[in-house]
C-alpha positions as CSV (number, residue, x, y, z in Angstrom):
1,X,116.2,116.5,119.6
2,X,113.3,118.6,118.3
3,X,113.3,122.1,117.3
4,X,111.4,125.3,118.8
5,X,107.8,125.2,117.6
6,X,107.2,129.0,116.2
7,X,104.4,129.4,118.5
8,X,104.6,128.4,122.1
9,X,101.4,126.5,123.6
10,X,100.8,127.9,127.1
11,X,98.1,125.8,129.5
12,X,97.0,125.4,132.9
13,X,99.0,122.1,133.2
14,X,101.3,123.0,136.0
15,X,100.5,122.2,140.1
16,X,97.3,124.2,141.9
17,X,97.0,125.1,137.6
18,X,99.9,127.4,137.0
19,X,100.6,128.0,133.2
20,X,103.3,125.7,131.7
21,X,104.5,126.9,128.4
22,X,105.5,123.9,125.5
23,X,107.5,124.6,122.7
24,X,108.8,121.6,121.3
25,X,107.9,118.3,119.9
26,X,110.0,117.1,122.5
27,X,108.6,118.9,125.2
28,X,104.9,118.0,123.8
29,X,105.6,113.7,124.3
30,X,106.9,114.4,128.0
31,X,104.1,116.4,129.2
32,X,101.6,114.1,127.4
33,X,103.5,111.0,128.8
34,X,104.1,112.4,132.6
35,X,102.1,115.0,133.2
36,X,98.6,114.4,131.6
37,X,95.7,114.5,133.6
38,X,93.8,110.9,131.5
39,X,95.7,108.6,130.5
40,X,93.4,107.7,127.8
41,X,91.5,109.2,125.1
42,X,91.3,109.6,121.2
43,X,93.2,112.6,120.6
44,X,96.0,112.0,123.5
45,X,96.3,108.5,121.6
46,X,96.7,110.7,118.4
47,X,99.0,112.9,119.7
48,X,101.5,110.5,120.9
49,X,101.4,108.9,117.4
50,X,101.9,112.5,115.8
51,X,105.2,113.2,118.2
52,X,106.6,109.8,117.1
53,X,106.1,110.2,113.7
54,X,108.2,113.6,113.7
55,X,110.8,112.0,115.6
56,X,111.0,109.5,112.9
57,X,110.7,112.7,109.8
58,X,107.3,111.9,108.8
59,X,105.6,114.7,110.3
60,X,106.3,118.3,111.3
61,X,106.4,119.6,114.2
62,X,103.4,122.1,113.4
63,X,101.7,118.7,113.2
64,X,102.6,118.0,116.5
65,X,101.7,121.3,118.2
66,X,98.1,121.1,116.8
67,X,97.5,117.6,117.8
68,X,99.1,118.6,121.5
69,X,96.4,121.0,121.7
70,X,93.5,118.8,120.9
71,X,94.6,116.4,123.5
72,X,94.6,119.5,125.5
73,X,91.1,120.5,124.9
74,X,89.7,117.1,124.8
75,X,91.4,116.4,128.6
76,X,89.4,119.8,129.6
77,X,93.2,121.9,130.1
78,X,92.8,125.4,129.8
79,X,94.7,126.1,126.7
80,X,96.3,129.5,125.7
81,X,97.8,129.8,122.5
C-alpha cells in the first residue's frame, strides 16, 4: 500500500471531464491502467515503470507523481496541480 503523495494531482480524467483528484502511488497505476485515455505512449510507458519501481522501494513516490503528470500532459488531460 502506498502512502499519501504531499501534493494531490487533480485532472479532467473523470466522465463528460469532471476533476479526479490522485494522491497516491497506488491510485496513480489504477488510473493509468483503467482509466487512461491511450493506451500507448512514451511517458505513460514511463510511468507505469516509475509506479512499479516504488512498489518494489526503488523509487519514491514524488517520482511517481511527476511521471503521472507527464503521462498526463503528454495524453492531452487537463492537469491541475
Amino acid at each position: 500500500m502506498s502512502k499519501p503523495w504531499s501534493k494531490p494531482v487533480t485532472l479532467a480524467l473523470g466522465e463528460d471531464g469532471e476533476d479526479v483528484t490522485i494522491d497516491s502511488t497506488e491510485a496513480a497505476s489504477w488510473a493509468l491502467i483503467e482509466d487512461w485515455p491511450t493506451e500507448e505512449g512514451v511517458a505513460l510507458d514511463k510511468a507505469l515503470l516509475v509506479c512499479m519501481d516504488v512498489v518494489a522501494g526503488k523509487k519514491s513516490d514524488e517520482d511517481a507523481r511527476r511521471a503521472f503528470i507527464e503521462a498526463a500532459l503528454e495524453a492531452g488531460i487537463a492537469v491541475r496541480r
